[in-house]
C-alpha positions as CSV (number, residue, x, y, z in Angstrom):
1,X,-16.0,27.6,-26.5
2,X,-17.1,27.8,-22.7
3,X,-17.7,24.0,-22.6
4,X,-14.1,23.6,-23.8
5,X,-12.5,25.6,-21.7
6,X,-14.9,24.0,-18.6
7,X,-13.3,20.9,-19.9
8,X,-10.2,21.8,-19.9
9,X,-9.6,23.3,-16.0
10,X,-11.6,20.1,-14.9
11,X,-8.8,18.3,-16.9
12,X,-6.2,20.1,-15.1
13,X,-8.0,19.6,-11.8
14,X,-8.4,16.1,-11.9
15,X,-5.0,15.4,-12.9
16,X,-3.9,18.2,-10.0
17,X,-6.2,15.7,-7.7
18,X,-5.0,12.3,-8.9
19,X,-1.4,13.8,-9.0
20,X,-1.7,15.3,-5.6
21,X,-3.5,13.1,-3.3
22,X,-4.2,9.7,-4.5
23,X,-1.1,8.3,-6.4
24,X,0.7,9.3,-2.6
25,X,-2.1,8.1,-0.3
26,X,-1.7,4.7,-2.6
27,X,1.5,4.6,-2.2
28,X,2.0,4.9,1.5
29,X,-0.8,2.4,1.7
30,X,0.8,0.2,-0.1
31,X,4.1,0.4,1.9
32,X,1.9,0.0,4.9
33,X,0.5,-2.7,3.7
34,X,3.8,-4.5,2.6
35,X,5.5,-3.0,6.4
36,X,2.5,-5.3,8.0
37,X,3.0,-8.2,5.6
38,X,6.9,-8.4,6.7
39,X,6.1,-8.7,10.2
40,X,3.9,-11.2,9.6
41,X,6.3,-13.2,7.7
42,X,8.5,-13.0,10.8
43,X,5.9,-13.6,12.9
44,X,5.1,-16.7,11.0
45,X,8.7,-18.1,10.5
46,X,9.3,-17.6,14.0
47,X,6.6,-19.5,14.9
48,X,7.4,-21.9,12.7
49,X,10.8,-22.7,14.0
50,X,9.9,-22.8,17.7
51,X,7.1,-25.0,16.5
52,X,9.5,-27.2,14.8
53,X,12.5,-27.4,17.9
54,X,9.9,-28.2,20.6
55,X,8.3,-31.2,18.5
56,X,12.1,-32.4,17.6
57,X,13.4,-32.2,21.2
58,X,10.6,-34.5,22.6
């Protein structure tokens, strides 16, 4: 019976845990990660078309 309840409250503390800290630490990884990938898109079209006018004008 101990063993089962010891199961259950490390059940309910792992879920607490998952629910609590990871699942929001992933997710503001992830929009920092998609935040850093937008800029670099910018950074890469801008590039791009200032590449591309320079090599036009000439």
């Amino acid at each position: 019976m101990g063993r089962i309840v010891g199961l259950a409250l490390a059940t309910i503390a792992g879920l607490f845990v998952l629910f609590t800290f990871i699942l929001p630490m992933l997710a503001s990884l992830f929009k920092i990660a998609l935040i850093i990938g937008v800029i670099a898109l910018i950074a890469f079209v801008a590039v791009r078309v200032i590449s591309g006018s320079s090599s036009s004008s000439r």
